[in-house]
LUMTOR-299575 format. One line per field, with one value per residue (C-alpha): residue number from 1; z, y, x; residue in three letters. Coordinates in Angstrom, 2 decimals. Each point is the difference from the previous one (the first is absolute). Example, Ala and Ser with C-alpha at 12.3 -4.5 7.8 and 13.67 -1.06 7.14 Angstrom:
2
n 1_2 $
w 7.80_-0.66 $
v -4.50_3.44 $
u 12.30_1.37 $
res Ala_Ser $
! end
This chain:
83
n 1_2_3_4_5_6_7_8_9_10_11_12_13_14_15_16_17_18_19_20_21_22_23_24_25_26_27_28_29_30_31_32_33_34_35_36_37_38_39_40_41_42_43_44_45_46_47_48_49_50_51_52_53_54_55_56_57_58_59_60_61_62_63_64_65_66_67_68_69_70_71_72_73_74_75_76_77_78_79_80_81_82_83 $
w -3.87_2.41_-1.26_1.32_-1.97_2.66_3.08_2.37_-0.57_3.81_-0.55_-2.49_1.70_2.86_-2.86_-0.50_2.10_1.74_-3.26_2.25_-1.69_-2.92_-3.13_-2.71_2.08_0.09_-3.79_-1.05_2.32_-1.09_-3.53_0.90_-0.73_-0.54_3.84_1.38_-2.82_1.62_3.47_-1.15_-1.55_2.80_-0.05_3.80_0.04_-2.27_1.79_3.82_-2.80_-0.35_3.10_1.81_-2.88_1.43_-3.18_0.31_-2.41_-0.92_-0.10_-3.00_-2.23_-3.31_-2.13_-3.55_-0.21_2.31_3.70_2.68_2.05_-3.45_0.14_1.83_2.42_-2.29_-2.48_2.53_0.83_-3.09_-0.77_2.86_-0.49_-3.74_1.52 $
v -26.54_2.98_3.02_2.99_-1.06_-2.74_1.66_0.83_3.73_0.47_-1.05_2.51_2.94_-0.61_0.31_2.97_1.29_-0.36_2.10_3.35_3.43_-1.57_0.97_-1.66_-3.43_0.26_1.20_-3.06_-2.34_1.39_-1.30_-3.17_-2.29_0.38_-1.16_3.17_2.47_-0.57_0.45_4.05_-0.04_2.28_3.97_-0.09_-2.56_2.44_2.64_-1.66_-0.58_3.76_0.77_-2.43_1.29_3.63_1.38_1.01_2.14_3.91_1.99_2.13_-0.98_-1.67_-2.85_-0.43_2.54_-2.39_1.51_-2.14_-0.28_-1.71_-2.79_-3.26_-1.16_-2.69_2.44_2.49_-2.83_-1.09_3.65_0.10_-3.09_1.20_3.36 $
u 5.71_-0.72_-1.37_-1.58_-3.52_0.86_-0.10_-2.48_-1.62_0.38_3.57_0.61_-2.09_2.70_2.60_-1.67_-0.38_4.01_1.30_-1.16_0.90_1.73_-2.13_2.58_-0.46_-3.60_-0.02_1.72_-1.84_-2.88_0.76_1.52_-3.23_-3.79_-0.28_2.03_-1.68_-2.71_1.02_0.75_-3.65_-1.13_1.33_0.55_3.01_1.73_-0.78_1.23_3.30_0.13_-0.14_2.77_1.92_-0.22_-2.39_-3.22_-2.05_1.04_-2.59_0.38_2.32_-0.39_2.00_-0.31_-2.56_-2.01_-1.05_1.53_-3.60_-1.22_2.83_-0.65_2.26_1.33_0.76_1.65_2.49_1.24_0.90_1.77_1.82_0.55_1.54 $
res Unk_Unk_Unk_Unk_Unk_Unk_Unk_Unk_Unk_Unk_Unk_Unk_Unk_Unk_Unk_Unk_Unk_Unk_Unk_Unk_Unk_Unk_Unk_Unk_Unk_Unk_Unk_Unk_Unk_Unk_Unk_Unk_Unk_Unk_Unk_Unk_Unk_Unk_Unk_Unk_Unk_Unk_Unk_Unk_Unk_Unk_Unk_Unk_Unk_Unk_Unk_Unk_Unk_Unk_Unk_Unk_Unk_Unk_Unk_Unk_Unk_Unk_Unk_Unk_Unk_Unk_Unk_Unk_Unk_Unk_Unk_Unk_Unk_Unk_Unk_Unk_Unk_Unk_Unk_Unk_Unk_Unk_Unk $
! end
């Protein structure tokens, strides 16, 4: 049986990466298996996410008391995707 704990990780970097600015698809691939949690380990994918997605940063607003400069990347997109 074919899984994605199967596959290649170059395989499913490509995956990856070909889901461009959509943060649900990368949310949810993201949590498919251990194999693709890991592939989001790094803040910078999320970020690259963000930004094919049209988001980047705001500089001075806060959510959930939080400031925005204090919230990883990772975080940043699931709020957006929650929104």
């Amino acid at each position: 049986m074919l899984t994605l704990d199967t596959l290649d990780g170059q395989l499913l970097a490509r995956i990856r990466d070909q889901l461009g600015g959509d943060l649900a698809a990368h949310i949810h691939f993201s949590q498919a298996c251990r194999k693709t949690r890991r592939l989001y380990d790094e803040d910078a994918i999320w970020q690259v996410a963000c930004f094919r997605a049209g988001f980047g940063k705001p500089r001075r607003r806060t959510i959930t008391g939080q400031s925005i400069q204090q919230l990883t990347w990772r975080e940043l997109a699931y709020i957006l995707v929650k929104h």
